[in-house]
Every structure is written in C-alpha cells, then in structure tokens.
N, CA, C and O atoms as a GROMACS GRO file, in nm:
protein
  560
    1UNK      N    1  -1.423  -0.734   0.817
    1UNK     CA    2  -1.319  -0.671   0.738
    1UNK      C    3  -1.333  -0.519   0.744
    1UNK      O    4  -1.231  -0.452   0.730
    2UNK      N    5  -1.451  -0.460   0.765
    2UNK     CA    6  -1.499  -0.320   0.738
    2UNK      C    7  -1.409  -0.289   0.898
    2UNK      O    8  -1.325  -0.199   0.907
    3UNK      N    9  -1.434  -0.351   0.978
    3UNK     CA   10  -1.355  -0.296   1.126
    3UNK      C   11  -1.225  -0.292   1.063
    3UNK      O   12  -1.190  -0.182   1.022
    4UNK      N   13  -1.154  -0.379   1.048
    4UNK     CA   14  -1.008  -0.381   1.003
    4UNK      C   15  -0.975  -0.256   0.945
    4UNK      O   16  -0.897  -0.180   1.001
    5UNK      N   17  -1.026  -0.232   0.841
    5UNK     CA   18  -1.013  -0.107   0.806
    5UNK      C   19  -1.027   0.048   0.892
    5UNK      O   20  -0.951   0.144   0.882
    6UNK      N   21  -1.099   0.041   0.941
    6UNK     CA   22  -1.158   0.146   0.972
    6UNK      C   23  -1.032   0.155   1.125
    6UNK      O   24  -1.009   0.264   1.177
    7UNK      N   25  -0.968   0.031   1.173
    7UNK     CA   26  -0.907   0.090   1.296
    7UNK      C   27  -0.754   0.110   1.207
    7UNK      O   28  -0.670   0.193   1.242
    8UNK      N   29  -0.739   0.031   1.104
    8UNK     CA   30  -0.597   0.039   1.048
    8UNK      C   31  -0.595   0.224   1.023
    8UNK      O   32  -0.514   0.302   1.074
    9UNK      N   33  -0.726   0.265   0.916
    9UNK     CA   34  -0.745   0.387   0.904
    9UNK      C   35  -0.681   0.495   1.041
    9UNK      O   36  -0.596   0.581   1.020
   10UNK      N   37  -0.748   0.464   1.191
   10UNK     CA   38  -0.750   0.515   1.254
   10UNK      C   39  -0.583   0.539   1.330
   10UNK      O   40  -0.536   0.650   1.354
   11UNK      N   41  -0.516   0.408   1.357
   11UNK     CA   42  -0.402   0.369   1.363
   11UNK      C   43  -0.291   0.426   1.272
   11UNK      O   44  -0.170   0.422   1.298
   12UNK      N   45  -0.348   0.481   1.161
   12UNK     CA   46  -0.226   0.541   1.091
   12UNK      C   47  -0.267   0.714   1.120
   12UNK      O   48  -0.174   0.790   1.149
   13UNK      N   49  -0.364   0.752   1.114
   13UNK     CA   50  -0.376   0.864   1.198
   13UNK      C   51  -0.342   0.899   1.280
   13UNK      O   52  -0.277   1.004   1.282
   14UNK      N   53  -0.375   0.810   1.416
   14UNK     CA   54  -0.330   0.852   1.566
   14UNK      C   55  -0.177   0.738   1.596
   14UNK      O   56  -0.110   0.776   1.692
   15UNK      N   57  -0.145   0.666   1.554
   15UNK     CA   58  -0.051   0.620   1.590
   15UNK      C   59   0.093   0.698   1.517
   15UNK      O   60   0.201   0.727   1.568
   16UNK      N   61   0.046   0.714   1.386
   16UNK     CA   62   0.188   0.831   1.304
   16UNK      C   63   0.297   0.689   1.312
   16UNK      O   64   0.407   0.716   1.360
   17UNK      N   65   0.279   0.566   1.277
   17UNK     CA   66   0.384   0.475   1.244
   17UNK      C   67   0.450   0.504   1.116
   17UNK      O   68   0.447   0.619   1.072
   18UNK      N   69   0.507   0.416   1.055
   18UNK     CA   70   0.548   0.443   0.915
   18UNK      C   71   0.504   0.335   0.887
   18UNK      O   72   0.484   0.243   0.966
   19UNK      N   73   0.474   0.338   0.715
   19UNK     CA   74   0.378   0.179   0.701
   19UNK      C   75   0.501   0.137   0.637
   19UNK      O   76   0.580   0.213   0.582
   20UNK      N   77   0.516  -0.008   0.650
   20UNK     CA   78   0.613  -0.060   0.630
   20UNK      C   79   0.637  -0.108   0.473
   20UNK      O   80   0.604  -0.226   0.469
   21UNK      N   81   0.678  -0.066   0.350
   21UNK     CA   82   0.685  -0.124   0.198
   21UNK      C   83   0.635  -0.238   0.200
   21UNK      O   84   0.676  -0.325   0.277
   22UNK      N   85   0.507  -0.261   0.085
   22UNK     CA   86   0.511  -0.386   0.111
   22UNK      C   87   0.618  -0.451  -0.028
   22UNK      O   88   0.614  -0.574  -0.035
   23UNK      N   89   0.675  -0.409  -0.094
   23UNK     CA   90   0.768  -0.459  -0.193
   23UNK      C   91   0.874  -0.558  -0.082
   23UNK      O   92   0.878  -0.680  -0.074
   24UNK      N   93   0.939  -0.476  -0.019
   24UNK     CA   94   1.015  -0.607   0.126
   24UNK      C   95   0.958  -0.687   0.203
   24UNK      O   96   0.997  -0.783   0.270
   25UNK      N   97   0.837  -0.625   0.182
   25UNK     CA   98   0.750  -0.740   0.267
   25UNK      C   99   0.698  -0.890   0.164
   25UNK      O  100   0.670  -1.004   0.199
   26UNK      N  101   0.701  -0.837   0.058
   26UNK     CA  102   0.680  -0.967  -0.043
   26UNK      C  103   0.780  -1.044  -0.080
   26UNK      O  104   0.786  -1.166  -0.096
   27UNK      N  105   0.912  -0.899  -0.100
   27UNK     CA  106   1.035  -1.020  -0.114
   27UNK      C  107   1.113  -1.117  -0.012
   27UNK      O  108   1.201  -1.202  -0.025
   28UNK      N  109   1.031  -1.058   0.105
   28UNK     CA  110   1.048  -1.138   0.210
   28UNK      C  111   1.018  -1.273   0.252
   28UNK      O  112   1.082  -1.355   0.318
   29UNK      N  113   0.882  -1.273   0.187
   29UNK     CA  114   0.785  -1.391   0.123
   29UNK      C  115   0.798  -1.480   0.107
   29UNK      O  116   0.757  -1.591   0.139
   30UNK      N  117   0.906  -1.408   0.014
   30UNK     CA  118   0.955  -1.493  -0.158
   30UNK      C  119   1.088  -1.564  -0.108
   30UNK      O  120   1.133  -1.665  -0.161
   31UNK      N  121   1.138  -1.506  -0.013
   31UNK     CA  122   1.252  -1.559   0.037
   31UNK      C  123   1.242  -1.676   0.138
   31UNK      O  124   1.328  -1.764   0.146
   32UNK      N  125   1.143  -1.672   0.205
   32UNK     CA  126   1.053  -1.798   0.316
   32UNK      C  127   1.040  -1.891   0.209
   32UNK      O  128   1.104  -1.995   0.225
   33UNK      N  129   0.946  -1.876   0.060
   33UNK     CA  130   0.935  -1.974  -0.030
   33UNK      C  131   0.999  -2.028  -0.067
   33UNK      O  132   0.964  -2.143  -0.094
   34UNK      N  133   1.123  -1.991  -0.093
   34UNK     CA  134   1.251  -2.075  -0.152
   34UNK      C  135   1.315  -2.139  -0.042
   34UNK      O  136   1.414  -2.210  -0.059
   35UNK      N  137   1.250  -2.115   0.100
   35UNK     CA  138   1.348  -2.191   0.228
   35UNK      C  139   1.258  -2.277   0.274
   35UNK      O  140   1.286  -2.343   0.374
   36UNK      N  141   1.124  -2.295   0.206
   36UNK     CA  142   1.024  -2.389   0.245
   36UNK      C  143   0.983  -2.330   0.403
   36UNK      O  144   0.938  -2.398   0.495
   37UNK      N  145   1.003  -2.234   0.403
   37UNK     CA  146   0.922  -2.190   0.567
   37UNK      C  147   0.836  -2.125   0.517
   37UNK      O  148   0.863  -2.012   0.475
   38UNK      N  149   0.662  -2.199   0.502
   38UNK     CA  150   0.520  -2.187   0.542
   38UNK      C  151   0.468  -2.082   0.597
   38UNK      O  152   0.398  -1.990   0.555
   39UNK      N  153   0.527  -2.119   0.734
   39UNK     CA  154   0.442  -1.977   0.802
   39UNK      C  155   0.494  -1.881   0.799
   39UNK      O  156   0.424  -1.781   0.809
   40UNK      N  157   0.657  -1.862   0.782
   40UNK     CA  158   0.696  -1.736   0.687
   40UNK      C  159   0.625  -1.655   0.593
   40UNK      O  160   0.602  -1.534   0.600
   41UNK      N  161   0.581  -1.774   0.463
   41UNK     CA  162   0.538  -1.709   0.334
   41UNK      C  163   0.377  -1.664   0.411
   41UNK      O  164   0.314  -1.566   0.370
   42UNK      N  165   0.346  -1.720   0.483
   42UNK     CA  166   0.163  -1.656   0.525
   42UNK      C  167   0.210  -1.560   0.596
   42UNK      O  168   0.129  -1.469   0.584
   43UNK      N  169   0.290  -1.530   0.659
   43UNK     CA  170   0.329  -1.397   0.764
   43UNK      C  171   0.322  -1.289   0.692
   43UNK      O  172   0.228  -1.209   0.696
   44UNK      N  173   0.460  -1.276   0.594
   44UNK     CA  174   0.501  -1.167   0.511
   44UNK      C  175   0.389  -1.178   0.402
   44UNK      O  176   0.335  -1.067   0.391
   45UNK      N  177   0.355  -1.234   0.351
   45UNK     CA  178   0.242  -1.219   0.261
   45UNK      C  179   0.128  -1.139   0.251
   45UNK      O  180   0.076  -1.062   0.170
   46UNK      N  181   0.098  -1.211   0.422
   46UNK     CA  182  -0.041  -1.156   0.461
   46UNK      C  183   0.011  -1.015   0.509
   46UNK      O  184  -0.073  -0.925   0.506
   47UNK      N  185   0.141  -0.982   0.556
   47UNK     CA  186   0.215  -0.808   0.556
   47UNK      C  187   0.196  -0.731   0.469
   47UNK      O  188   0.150  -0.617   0.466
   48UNK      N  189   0.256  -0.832   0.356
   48UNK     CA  190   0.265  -0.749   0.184
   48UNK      C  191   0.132  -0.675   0.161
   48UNK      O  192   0.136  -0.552   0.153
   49UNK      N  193  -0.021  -0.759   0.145
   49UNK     CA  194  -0.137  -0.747   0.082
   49UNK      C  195  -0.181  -0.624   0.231
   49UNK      O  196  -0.267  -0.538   0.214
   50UNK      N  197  -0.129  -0.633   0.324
   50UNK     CA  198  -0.225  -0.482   0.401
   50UNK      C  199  -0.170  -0.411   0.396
   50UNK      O  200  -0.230  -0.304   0.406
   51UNK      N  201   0.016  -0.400   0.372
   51UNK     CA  202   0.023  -0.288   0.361
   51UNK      C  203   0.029  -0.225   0.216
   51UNK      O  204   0.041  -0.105   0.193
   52UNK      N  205   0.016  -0.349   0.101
   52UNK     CA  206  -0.055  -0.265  -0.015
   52UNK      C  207  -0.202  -0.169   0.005
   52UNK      O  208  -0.242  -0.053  -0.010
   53UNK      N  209  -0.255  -0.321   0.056
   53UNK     CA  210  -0.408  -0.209   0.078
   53UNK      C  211  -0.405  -0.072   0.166
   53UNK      O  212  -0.475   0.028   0.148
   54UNK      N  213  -0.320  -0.090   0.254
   54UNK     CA  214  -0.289   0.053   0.334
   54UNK      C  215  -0.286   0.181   0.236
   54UNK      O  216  -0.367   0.271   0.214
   55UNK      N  217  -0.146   0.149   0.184
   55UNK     CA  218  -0.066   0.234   0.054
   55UNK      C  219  -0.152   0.262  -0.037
   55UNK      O  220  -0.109   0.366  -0.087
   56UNK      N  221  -0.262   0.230  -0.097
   56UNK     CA  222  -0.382   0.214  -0.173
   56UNK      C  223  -0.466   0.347  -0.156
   56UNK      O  224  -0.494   0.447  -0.223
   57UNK      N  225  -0.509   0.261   0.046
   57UNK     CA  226  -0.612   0.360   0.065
   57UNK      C  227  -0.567   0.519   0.118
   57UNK      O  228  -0.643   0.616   0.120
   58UNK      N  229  -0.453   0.519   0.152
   58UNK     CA  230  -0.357   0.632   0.189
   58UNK      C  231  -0.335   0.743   0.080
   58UNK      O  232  -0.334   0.862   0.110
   59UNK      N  233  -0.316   0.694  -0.053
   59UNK     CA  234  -0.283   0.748  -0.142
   59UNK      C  235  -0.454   0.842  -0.197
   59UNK      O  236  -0.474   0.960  -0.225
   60UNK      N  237  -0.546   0.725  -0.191
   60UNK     CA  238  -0.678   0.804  -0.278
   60UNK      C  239  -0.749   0.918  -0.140
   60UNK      O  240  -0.823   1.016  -0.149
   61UNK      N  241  -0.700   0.865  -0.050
   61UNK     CA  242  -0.739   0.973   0.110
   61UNK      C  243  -0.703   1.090   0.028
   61UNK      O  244  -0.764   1.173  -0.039
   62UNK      N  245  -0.540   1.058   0.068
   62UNK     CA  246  -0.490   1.157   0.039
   62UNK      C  247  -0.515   1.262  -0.064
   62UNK      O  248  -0.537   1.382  -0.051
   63UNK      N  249  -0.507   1.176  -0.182
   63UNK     CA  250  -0.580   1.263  -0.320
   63UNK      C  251  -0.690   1.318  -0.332
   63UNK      O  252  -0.682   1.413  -0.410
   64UNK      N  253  -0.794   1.300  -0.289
   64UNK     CA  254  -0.914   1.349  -0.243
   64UNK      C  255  -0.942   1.420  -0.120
   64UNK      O  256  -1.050   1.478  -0.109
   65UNK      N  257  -0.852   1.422  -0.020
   65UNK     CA  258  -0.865   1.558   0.065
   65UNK      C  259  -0.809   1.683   0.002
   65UNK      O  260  -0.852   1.795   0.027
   66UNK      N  261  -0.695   1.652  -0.095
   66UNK     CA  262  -0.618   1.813  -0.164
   66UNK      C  263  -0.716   1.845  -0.258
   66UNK      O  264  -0.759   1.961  -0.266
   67UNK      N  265  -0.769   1.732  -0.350
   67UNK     CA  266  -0.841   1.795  -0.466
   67UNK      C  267  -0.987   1.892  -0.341
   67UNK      O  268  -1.029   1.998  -0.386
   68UNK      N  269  -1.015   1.870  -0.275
   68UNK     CA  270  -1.105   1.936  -0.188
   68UNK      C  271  -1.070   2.057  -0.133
   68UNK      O  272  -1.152   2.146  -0.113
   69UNK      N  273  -0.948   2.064  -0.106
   69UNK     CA  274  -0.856   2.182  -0.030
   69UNK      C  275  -0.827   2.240  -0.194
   69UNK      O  276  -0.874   2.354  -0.196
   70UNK      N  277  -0.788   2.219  -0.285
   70UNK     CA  278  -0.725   2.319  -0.376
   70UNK      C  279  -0.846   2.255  -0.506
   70UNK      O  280  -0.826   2.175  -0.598
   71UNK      N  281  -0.962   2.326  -0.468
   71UNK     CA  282  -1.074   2.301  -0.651
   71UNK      C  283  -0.993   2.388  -0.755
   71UNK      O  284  -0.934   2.496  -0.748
   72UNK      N  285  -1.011   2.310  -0.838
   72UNK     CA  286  -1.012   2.403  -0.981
   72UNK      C  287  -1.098   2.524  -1.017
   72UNK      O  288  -1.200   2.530  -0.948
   73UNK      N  289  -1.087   2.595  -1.082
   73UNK     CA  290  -1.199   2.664  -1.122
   73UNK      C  291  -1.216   2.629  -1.275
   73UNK      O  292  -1.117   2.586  -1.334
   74UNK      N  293  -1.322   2.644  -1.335
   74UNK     CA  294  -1.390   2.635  -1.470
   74UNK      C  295  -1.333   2.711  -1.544
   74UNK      O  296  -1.328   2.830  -1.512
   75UNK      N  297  -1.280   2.671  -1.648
   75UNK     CA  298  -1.228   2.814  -1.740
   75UNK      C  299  -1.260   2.727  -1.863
   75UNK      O  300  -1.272   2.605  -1.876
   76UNK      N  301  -1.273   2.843  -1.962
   76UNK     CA  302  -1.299   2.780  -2.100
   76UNK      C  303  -1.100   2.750  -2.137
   76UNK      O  304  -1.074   2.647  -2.198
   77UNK      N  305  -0.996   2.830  -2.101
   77UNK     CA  306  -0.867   2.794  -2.133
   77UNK      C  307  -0.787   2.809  -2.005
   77UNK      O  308  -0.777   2.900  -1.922
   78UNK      N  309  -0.722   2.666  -2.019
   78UNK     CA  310  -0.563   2.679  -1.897
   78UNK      C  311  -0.535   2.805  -1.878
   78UNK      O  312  -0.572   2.889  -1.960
   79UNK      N  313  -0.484   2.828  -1.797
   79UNK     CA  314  -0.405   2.988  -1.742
   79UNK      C  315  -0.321   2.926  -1.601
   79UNK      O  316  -0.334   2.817  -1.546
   80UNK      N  317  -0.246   3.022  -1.572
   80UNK     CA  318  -0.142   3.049  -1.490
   80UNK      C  319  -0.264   3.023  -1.338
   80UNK      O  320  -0.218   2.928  -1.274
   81UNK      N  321  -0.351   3.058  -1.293
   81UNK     CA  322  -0.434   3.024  -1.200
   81UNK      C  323  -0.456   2.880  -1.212
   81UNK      O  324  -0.434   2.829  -1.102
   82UNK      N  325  -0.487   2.801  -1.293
   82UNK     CA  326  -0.503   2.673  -1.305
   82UNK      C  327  -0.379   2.571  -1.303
   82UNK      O  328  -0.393   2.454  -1.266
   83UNK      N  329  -0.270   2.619  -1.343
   83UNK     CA  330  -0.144   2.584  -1.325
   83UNK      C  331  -0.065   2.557  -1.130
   83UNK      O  332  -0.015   2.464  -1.068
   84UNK      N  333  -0.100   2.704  -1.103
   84UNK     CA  334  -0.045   2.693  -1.005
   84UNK      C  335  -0.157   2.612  -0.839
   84UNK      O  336  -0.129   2.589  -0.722
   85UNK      N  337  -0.291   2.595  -0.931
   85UNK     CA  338  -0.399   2.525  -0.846
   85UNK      C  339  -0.327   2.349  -0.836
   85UNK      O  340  -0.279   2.273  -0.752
   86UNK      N  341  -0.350   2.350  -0.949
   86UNK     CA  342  -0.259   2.170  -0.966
   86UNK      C  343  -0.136   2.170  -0.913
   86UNK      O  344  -0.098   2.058  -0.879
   87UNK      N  345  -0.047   2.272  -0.892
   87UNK     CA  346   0.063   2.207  -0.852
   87UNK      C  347   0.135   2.265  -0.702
   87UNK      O  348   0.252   2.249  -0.666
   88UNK      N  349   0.028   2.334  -0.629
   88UNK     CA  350  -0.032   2.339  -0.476
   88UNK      C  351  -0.096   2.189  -0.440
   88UNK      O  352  -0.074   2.130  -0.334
   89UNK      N  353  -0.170   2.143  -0.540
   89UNK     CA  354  -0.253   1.989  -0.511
   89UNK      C  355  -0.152   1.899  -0.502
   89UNK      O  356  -0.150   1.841  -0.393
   90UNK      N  357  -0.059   1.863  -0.587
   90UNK     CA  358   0.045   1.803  -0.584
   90UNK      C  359   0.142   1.816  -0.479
   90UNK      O  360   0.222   1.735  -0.433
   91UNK      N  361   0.114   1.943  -0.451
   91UNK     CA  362   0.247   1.971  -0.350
   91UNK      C  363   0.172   1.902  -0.228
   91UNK      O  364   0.226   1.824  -0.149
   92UNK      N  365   0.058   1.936  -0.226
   92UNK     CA  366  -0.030   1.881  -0.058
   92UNK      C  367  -0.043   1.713  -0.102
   92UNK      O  368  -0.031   1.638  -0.006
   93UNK      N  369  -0.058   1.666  -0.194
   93UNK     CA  370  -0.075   1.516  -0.198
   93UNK      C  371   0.077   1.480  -0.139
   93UNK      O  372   0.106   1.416  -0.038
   94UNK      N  373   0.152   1.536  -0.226
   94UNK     CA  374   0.299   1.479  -0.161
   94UNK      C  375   0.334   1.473  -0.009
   94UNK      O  376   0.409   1.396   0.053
   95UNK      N  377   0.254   1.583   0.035
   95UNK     CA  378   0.300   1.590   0.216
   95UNK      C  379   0.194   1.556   0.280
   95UNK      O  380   0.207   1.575   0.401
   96UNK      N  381   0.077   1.506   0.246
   96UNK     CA  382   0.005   1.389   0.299
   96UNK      C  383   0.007   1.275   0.319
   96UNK      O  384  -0.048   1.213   0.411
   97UNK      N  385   0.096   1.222   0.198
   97UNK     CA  386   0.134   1.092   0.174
   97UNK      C  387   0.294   1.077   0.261
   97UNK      O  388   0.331   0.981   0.328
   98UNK      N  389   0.364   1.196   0.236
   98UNK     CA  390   0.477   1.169   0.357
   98UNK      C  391   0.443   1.160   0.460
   98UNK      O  392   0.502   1.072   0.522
   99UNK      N  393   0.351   1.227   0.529
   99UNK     CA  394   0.296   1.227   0.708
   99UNK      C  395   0.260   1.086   0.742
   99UNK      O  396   0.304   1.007   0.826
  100UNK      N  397   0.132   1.075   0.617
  100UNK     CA  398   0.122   0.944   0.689
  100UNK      C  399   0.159   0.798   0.631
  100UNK      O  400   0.102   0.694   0.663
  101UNK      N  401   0.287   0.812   0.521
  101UNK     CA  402   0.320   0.689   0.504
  101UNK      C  403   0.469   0.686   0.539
  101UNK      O  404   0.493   0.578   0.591
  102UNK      N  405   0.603   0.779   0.529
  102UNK     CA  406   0.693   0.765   0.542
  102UNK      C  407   0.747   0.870   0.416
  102UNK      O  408   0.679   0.933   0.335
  103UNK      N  409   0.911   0.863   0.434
  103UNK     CA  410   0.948   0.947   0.271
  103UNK      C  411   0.901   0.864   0.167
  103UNK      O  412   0.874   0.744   0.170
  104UNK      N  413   0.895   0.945   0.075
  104UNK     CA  414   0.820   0.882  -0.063
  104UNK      C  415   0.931   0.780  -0.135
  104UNK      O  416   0.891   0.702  -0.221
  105UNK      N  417   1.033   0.782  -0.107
  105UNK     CA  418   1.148   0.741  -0.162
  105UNK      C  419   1.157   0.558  -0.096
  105UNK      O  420   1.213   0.459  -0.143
  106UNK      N  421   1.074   0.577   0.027
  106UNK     CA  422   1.056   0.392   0.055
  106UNK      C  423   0.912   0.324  -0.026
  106UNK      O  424   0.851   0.218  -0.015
  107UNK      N  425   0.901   0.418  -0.090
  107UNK     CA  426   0.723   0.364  -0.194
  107UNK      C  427   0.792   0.364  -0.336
  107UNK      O  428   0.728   0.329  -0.435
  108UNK      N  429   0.883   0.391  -0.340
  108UNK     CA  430   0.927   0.319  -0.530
  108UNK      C  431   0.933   0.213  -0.548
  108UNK      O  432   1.029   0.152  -0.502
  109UNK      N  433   0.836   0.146  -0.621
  109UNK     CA  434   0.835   0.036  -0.635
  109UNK      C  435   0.844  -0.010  -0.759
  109UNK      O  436   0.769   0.050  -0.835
  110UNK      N  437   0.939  -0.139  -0.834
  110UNK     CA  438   0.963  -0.167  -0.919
  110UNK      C  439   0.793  -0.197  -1.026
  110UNK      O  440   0.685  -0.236  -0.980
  111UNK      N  441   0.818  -0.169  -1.141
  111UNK     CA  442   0.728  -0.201  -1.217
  111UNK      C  443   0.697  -0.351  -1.224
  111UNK      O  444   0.584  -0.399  -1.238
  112UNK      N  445   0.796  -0.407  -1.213
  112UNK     CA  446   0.756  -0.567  -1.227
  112UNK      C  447   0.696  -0.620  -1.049
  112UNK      O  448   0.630  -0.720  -1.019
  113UNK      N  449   0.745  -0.518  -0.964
  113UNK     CA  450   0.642  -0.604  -0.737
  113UNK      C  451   0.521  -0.507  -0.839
  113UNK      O  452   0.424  -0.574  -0.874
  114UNK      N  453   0.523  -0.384  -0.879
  114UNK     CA  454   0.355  -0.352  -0.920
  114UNK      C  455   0.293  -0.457  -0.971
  114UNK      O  456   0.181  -0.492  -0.932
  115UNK      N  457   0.346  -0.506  -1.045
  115UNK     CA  458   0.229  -0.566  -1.168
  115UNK      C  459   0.227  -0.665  -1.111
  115UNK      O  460   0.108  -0.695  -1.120
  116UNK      N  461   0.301  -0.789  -1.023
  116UNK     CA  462   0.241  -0.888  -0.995
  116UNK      C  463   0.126  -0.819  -0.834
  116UNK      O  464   0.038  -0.896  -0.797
  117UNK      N  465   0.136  -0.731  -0.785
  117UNK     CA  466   0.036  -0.670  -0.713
  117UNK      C  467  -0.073  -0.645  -0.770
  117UNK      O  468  -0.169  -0.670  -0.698
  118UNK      N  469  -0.100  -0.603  -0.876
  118UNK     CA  470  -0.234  -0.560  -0.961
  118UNK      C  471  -0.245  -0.697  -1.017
  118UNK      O  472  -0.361  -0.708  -1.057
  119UNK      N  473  -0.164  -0.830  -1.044
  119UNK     CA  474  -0.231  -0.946  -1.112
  119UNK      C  475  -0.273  -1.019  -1.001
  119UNK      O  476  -0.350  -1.113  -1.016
  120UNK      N  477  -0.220  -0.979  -0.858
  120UNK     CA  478  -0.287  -1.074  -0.750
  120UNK      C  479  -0.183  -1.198  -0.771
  120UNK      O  480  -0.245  -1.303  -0.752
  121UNK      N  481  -0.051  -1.221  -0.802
  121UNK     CA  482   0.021  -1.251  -0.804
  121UNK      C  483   0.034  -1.334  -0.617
  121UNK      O  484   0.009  -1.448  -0.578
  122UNK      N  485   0.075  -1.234  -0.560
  122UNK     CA  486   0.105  -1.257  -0.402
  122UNK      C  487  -0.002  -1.393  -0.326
  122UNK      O  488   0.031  -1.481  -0.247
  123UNK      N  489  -0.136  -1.364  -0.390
  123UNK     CA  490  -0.237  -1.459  -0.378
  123UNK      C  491  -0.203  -1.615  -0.388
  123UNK      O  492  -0.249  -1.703  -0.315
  124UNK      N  493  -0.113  -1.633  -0.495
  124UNK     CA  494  -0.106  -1.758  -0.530
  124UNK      C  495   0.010  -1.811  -0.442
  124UNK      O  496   0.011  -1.930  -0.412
  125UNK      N  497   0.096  -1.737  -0.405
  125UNK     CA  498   0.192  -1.824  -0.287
  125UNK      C  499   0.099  -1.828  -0.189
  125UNK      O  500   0.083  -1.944  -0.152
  126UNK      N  501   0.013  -1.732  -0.117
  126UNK     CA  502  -0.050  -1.766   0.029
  126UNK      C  503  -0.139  -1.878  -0.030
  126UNK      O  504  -0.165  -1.954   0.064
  127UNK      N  505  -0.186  -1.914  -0.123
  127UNK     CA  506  -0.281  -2.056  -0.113
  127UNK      C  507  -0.213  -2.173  -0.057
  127UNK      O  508  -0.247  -2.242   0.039
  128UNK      N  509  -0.047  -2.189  -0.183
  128UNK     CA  510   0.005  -2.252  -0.150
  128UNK      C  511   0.051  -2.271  -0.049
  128UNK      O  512   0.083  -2.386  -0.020
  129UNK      N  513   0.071  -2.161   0.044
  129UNK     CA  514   0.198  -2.170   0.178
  129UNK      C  515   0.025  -2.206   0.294
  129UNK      O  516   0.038  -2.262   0.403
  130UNK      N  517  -0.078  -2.173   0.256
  130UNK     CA  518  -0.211  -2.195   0.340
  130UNK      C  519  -0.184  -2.349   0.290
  130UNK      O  520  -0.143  -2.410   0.389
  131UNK      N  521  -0.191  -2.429   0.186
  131UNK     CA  522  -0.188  -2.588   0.187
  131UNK      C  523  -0.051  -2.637   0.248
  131UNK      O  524  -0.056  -2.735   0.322
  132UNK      N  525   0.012  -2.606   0.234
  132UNK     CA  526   0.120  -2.642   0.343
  132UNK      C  527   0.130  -2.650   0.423
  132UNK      O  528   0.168  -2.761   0.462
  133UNK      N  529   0.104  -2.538   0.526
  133UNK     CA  530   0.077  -2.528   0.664
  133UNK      C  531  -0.040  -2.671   0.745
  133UNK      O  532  -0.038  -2.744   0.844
  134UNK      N  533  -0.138  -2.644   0.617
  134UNK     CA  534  -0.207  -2.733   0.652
  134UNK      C  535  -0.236  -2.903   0.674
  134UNK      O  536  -0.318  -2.963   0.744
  135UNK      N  537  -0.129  -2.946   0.579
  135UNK     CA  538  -0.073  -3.063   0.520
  135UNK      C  539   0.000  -3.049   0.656
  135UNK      O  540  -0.050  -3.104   0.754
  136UNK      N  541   0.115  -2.977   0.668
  136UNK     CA  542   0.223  -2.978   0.832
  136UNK      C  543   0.178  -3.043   0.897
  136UNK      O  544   0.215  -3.155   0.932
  137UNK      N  545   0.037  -2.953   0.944
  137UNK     CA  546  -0.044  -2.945   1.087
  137UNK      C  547  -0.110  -3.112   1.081
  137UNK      O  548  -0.092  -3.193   1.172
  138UNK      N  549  -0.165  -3.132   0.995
  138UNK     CA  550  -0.211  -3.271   0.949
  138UNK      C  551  -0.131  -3.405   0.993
  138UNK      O  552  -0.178  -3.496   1.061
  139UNK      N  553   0.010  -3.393   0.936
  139UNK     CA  554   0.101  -3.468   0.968
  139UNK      C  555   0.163  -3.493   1.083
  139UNK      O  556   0.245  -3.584   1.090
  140UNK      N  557   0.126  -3.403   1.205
  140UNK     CA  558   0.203  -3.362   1.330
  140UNK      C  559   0.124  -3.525   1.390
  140UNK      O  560   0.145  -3.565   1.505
   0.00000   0.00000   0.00000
C-alpha cells in the first residue's frame, strides 16, 4: 500500500492529471447499485475511496508546504503583518490545490457525500458488491 501511495503521490506531480471528484465517482456507484451491476459498484467505489484519499493527501501536502513557505511570527497581539501572513498562506494553499487537483469548484462537495465519507459509508456497498461478485463467480 505504502508503494501505491508514494507512485499515486508521484503521478500527480509529474503526470499534472486532474484527479477526478470522488463525489461522481460514488454517485456513480450508487447508480451501478440500484442496476445490480457488481463490478460497477467495486469499480467506482474502489475510484471514489482513492480519489478521496488522493484529495486528503493533496490538501494536508498542500497545507503544510505554505504554512512552511509563509511562518508566522510570534507576537504577543494580531497585527496587520500577521494578517496579511495568513492570507498569502491561503492564497498559496488555494493554488496548490488548483495545480494539482483541478479548479476548486469540482471539490464542493455536498455535506451529506462528506459525511458518509468520514462514516466509511462507501465501505459498506464494496463488501456487498465484493459478496456479489463473488456469489456470480461461484455460480458461473
């Protein structure tokens, strides 16, 4: 799994693709599930969960190369230097995350594809659409 990562990492670097939402990639899923096509729901599924994890690891990259490029400095009170440090950081998170994910405007994602993403939601169709497939293959 540590390879997987590390070439996906590399692949969005040197390849400059756009990662594909996984919100369409789940409702895509979801749409195989209701048509009883199996290896549909394991396709897009198994789409959905990397390119969440992509979007994941893209985002904290990202956030942690600007906070490195633009430190804060220590002050006992906010000021106009500290203001305009955070929102240089912001400005570079934003055009990190455009380079290497796409416009930000294909990453809005509804609060309700979040939350079944953070409950692991997506998990429970690939078991099912994994016993299916398997039951299929069984029956052939």
């Amino acid at each position: 799994m540590r390879t997987f990562l590390i070439t996906l990492s590399l692949c969005t670097v040197q390849c400059q693709e756009v990662l594909k939402p996984f919100d369409l990639l789940y409702e895509e899923g979801i749409q195989a599930y209701y048509r009883n096509d199996w290896e549909g729901v394991v396709h897009y599924m198994e789409e959905a969960t990397r390119s969440y994890a992509q979007y994941r690891s893209i985002k904290v990259q990202c956030r942690l190369q600007c906070e490195k490029q633009h430190k804060l400095q220590e002050a006992a009170e906010p000021n106009l230097v500290s203001f305009a440090v955070i929102l240089r950081r912001a400005h570079c998170i934003q055009e990190c995350e455009s380079r290497r994910m796409g416009p930000a405007s294909m990453y809005r994602v509804s609060e309700e594809v979040a939350h079944e993403f953070q409950k692991r939601i997506v998990y429970n169709y690939l078991q099912l659409a994994y016993y299916k497939v398997l039951i299929t293959q069984r029956t052939e």
